[in-house]
N, C-alpha and C positions, 0 to 999 in steps of 0.2 A: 573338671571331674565332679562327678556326684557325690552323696556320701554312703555309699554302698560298701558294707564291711569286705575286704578281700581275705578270700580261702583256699589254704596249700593243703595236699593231700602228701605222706609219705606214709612207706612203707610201718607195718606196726612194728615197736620199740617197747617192750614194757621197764624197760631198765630208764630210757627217756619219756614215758610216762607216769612211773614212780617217781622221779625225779620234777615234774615239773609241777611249778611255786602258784599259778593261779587255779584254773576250774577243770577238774578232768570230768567225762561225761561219760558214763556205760551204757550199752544199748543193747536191756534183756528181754527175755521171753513173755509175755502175759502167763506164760504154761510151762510146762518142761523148764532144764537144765542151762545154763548160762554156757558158754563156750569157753573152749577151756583156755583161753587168755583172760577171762573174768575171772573165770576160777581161781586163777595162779595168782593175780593180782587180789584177788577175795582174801588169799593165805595173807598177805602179806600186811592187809589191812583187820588180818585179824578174825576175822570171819565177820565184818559187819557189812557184808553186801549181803551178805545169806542171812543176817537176821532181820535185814531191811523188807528183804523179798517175801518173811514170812510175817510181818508187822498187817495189824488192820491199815494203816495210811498205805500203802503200798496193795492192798488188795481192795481198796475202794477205789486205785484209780484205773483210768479209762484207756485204750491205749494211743499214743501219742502223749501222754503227762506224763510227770515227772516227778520224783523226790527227793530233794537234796538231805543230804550227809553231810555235816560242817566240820570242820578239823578230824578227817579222820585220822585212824592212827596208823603209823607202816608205810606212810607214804608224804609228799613232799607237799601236797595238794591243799590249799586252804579250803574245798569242797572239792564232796561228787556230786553228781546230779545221774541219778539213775533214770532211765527212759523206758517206759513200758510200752513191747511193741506185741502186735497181734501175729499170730502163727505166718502170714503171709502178708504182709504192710503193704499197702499201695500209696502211689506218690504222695496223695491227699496225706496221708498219715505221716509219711516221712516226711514231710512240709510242715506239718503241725508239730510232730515230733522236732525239728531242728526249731521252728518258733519257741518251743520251751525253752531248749538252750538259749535263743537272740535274748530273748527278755532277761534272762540274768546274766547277760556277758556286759564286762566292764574292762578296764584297763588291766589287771590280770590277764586275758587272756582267757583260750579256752583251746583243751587237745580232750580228742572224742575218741575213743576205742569202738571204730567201725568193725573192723576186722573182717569178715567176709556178707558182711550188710549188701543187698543187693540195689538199693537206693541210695551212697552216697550222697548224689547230684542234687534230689529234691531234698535231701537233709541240710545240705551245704547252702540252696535255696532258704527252707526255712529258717537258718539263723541268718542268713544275710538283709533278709527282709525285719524278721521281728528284730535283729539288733541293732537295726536306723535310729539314730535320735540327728534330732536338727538344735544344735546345741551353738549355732555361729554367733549369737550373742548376746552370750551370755560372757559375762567378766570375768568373771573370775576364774582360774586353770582347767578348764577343762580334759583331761586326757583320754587320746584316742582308742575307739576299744578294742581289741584284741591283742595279739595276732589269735586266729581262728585254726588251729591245723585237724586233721580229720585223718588219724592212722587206721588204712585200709589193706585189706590181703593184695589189690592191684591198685594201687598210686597213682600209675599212667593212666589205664582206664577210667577210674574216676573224674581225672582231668580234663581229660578230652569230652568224658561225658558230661561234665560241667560247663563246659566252655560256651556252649548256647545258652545254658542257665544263668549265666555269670553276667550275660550281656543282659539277657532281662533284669535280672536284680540291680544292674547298672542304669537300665531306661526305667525302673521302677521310684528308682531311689532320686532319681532325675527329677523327675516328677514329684517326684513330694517336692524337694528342695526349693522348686518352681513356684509349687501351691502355698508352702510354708513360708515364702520370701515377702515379708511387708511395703507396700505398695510403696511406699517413698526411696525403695530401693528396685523394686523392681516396677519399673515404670514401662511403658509403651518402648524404650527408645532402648534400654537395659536389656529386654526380652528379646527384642530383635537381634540385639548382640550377641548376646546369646545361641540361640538359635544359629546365625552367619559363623558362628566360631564350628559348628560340627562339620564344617567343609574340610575339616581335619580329618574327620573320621571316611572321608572320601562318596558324603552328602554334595550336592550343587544345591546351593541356597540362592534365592533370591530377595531381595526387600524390596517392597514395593513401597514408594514414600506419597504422601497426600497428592502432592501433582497426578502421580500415575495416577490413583484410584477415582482423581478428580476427573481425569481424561476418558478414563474407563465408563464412568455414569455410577460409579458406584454410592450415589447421594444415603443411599437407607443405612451401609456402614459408616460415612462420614458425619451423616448427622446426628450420630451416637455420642460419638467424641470432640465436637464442634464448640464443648463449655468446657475443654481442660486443655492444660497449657504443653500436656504431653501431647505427639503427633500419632497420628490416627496411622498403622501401618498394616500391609498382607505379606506375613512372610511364605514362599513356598518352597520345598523342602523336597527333594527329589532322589530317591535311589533306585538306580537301574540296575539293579542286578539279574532280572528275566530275563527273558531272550529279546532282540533288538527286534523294535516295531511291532509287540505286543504293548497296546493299550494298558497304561499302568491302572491300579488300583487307586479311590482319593479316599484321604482322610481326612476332615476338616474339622476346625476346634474352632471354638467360642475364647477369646482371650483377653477379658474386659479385667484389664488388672486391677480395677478398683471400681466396686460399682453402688453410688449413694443412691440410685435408684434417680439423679439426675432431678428435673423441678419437680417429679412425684416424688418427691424424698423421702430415705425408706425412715422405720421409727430409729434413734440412736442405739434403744436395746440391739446388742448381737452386730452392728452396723461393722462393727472391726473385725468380721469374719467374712467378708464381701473381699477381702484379698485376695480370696479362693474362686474369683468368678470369672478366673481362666483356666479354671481347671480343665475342661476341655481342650484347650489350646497345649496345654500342660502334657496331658496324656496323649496326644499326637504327637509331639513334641518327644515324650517317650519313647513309644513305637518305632518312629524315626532312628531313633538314637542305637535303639536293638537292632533295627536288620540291620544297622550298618555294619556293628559292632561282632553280629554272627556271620555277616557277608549273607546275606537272606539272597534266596535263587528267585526274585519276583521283583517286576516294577511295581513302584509304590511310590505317590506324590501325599505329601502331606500340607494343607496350606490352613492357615489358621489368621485372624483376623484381632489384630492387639491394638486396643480404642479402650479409655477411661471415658469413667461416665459421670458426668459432675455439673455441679449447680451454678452457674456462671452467667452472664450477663448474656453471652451468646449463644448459649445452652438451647437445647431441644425444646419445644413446648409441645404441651398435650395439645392436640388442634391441627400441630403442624401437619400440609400434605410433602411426604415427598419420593423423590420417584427411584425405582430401583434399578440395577445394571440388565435385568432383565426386559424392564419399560412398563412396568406395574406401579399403582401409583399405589401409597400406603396412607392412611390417615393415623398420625400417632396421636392414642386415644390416651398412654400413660408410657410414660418417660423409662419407668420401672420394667419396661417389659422388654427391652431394648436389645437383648442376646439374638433373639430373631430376626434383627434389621441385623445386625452384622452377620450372620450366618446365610441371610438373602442372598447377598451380593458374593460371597465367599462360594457356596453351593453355586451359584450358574455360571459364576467363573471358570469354575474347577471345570464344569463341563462343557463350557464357550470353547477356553484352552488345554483341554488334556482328554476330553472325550471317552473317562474314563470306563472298565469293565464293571465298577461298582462304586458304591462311596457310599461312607459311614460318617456322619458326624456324630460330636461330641460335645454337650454343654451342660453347666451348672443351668439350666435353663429355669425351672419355673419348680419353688414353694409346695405346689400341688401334687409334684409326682410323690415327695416326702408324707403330706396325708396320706396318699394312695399306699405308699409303698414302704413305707415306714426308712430306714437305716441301713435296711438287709441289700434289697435288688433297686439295681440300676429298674429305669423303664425303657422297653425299647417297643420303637412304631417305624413302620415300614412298607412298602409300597411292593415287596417280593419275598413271598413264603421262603422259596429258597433258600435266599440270604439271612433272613429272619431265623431261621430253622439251623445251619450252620451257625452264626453267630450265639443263639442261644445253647448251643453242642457248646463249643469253644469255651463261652463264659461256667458251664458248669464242670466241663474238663480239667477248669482251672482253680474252680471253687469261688467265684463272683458272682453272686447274688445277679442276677437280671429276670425279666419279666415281663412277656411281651403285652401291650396295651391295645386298646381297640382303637381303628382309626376307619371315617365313612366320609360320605358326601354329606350325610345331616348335622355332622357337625361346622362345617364351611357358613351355614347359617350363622350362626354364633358372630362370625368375622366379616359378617356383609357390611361393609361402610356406606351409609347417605352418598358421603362424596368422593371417594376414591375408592378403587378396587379392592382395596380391601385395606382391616382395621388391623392395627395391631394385638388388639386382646379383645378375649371376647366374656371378660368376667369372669366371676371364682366357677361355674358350674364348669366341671372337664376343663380344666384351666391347663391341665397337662396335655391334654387332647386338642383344645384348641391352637394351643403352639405350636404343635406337630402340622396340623391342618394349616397351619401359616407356612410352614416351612415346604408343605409337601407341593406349595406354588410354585417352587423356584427350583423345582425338580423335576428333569422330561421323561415323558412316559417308560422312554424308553434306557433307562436308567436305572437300574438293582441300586434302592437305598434302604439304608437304616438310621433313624436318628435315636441316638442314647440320650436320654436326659438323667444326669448323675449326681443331680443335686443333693441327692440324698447318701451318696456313697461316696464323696470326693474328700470330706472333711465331718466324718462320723461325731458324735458329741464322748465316744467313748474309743476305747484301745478296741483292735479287730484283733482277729487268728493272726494275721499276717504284719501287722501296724500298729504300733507303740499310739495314743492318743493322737491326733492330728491328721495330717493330710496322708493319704491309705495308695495312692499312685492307682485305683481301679482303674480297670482296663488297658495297662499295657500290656498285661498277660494275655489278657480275653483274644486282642486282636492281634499281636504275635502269633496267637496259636493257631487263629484266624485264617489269618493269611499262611501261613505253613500251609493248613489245611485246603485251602481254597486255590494257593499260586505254586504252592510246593510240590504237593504230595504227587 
C-alpha cells in the first residue's frame, strides 16, 4: 500500500460535527449567504463564522484559501478552517480548495461540512494529495493523519463518485513513495518487487532479469548498469481491460534508481537527489497501479527499465561503442547522459513485442529542459500532433504544467558520431532537444509517440498546489485522464 490518506463520506450530523475533538472545515460563499447548516452551527459558535466572513483576512483571500479559527467557542473543535469558494467552483478549485485542508491535517483528524457541495470527489482528492507526507524514517512517533470524513446531503453518491479519484490519489501517492525511497533501500532488485507484487491488484507482471535482456541485444540498457552490484532489470506490467485483441497502449519509464552520472561523475553538490532518477519508471509504475485499481476499460502495457548507474571498475566509459536491441551502434560520448541508452532498448521492445496504438515515455532525463522550463511544466516532444494535442488537453484538465518543444531533422546533426550511428549527447546547446532526437531513433514511423522529460516537475525544490515539498507523483493524473480520453471515452 501507498501512503495516500483514506476518505469516508456520511450523511451530515451537526450534533457529531459539534462534538468532534480535531479540525472541522466549512465551505462558504465568496458572495452571498452560508447555508443554513453553517448558519445553525455559526449560532452555536457564537457568531464567529460571521465575524470571520466580514474580517479583512477573509476578504483578501482568493477562492480555494482558507482561514482558520483556533479554539472556537460552542463547539468541540480545536479549529475551523473556513474555505472560500467562488459562486460556481470547478474541480481545479475544489482540488485546491481540499489541498488547504491536506496541508493542515494531522493526527487529529478532519470532518468537512460539505453539505450539498457539488464537488465532493475533487475536494476529497485535494486533501488526499496535499496531506501525503513521507515520514517512514523518521524515529521518533510518528502518528497517522486523520481519519478524513466529508459530511455530504448524498454520501453514496460521493462515494461512488470518488471511487476513480481514490485510485488516482493511490497511484499518485505510489509514486511519490517510489521517488522519495533512498537508493540503498530501493534498489534495482527492491523495485521489481515491487512492481511483481501488483499482480494482486490483477496486473500480469513480468521481470525480465540480465540473461533475458542479454539474449534480447539489449547491450545500450546493460551497459548503463554494468559498474553496480545491483542487476540491470525490464519489468513489464500489463492490464487488459479493453476489448480482446485491441493493441494495447505502452507506457514506458526511465528507472535509474541511483544515478552518479557513472565515470562522468556528476558534482557531490545536489548528488543525493539523483534518487529521483526513476521518477519515470515511478509514474508508469503509478498509472499502472490506477487502472487496475478503477478497473480501467483499455489495454495498457507499461514497461520500465530499473539499471543504477555507478563508478566501478566495470563501469561504462565515455568512448565506449555499443549496440542497441534495435541494431544501431551508439558511441557513449558521457556516462551522464545514460536515461536514453536505457530507454533505447525499453521503447523498440515495447514495439518489437506489443505493437502498440501509441506510447508515451517518461524520464527525469536531461538538466536542460529545467533551464528551458523552469519548475512549472513538464517538456513534451513528439512525432504526432494528435497525440501531442490530447496529451497536452489531459495535462492541463489536470492542472500539470507541460509544454510542447520543438523537435526536426537539424537537430540529429548535433548526434552524428565519427564512429557509430550515432552519439549519445550532443552538448549543452538544446541539450533537451538533442535527447529527444536520440530517442525519436528507436521509434517507427509508424508509431504515435510522446516523450515527457520531467526532470523539472518530479522532485520540485519547493511544496506545489498538490505536494507537501519533495517528490509531486506528475503525471499519473495527466495520463489516467489520458488514456480515459483516448481508450475510454
Amino acid at each position: 500500500m501507498s501512503s495516500s490518506i483514506p476518505v469516508q463520506f456520511t450523511e451530515v450530523d451537526l450534533e457529531l460535527l459539534a462534538a468532534f475533538a480535531g479540525r472541522v472545515a466549512l465551505l462558504l460563499p465568496a458572495a452571498g449567504r452560508p447555508s443554513p447548516a453553517v448558519r445553525k452551527l455559526d449560532r452555536r459558535m457564537r457568531g464567529a463564522v460571521t465575524r470571520a466572513m466580514e474580517s479583512a483576512a477573509w476578504k483578501a483571500l482568493k477562492p480555494g484559501q482558507a482561514l482558520d479559527l483556533a479554539f472556537p467557542a460552542g463547539i468541540a473543535a480545536e479549529a475551523v478552517t473556513l474555505v472560500k469558494l467562488s459562486e460556481r467552483p470547478d474541480g481545479a478549485e475544489a482540488r485546491k480548495a481540499g489541498a488547504a485542508l491536506g496541508r493542515g491535517l494531522d493526527a487529529g483528524g478532519l470532518c468537512v461540512l460539505a453539505g450539498s457541495f457539488r464537488r465532493p470527489g475533487d475536494l476529497a482528492l485535494g486533501i488526499a494529495l496535499r496531506g501525503y507526507d513521507f515520514t517512514r524514517y523518521k524515529t521518533e512517533e510518528v502518528k497517522p493523519k486523520g481519519p478524513v470524513t466529508i459530511q455530504t446531503a448524498a454520501p453514496g453518491t460521493a462515494a461512488e463518485g470518488f471511487a476513480p479519484l481514490a485510485a488516482v490519489a493511490e497511484g499518485v501517492c505510489f509514486t511519490r513513495d517510489l521517488v522519495n525511497e533512498p537508493a540503498n533501500v530501493l534498489t534495482t532488485t527492491d523495485f521489481a518487487r515491487r512492481l511483481a507484487e501488483m499482480t494482486a491488484l490483477g496486473l500480469k507482471v513480468e521481470v525480465l532479469d540480465e540473461g533475458r535482456l542479454e539474449a534480447l541485444g539489449m547491450r545500450a540498457l546493460l551497459g548503463v548498469g554494468q559498474g553496480s552490484q545491483s542487476p540491470s532489470q525490464v519489468v513489464v506490467m500489463e492490464w487488459p481491460g479493453g476489448r480482446k485483441g485491441d493493441a494495447p497502449f505502452a507506457l514506458v519509464g526511465k528507472g535509474v534508481v541511483f544515478d552518479t552520472g557513472g565515470i562522468s561523475i556528476k558534482p557531490a553538490a545536489g548528488m543525493e537527489e539523483m534518487t529521483m532518477d526513476m521518477g519515470g519508471a515511478g509514474v508508469v509504475a503509478g498509472v499502472m497501479r490506477t487502472l487496475a485499481l478503477r478497473k480501467a476499460r483499455a489495454n495498457v502495457v507499461g514497461l520500465v527499465g530499473i539499471v543504477e548507474n555507478m563508478p566501478d571498475g566495470r563501469a561504462q566509459r565515455p568512448g565506449d561503442i555499443v549496440a542497441s536491441m534495435k541494431g544501431d551502434t551508439i558511441e557513449v560520448i558521457n556516462t551522464d547522459a545514460e536515461g536514453r541508452l536505457v530507454l533505447a532498448d525499453v521503447l523498440w521492445y515495447a514495439q518489437e513485442r506489443f505493437k502498440p496504438s501509441g506510447m508515451i515515455n517518461l524520464a527525469t532525463l536531461t538538466g536542460a529542459i529545467i533551464v528551458a522550463l523552469g519548475h512549472e511544466n513538464a517538456g513534451v516532444f513528439s512525432n504526432d500532433d494528435k497525440l501531442a494535442a490530447a496529451l497536452l488537453k489531459a495535462a492541463a484538465a489536470e492542472g500539470e504544467g507541460a509544454w510542447r518543444m520543438p523537435m526536426g531533422p537539424a537537430y540529429d546533426d548535433l548526434i552524428k558520431s565519427r564512429l557509430a550511428d550515432v552519439k549519445n549527447t550532443g552538448g549543452r546547446p538544446g541539450g533537451s532537444i538533442t535527447a529527444a532526437q536520440f530517442l525519436r531513433r528507436f521509434v517507427k514511423d509508424e508509431t504515435p509517440w510522446c516523450h515527457i522529460d520531467i526532470a523539472g516537475v518530479a522532485l520540485p525544490p519547493k511544496e506545489t498546489a498538490l505536494a507537501p515539498k519533495g517528490a509531486t507523483g506528475w503525471g499519473v493524473m495527466t495520463l489516467n485522464r489520458l488514456i480515459a480520453d483516448l481508450l475510454e471515452g
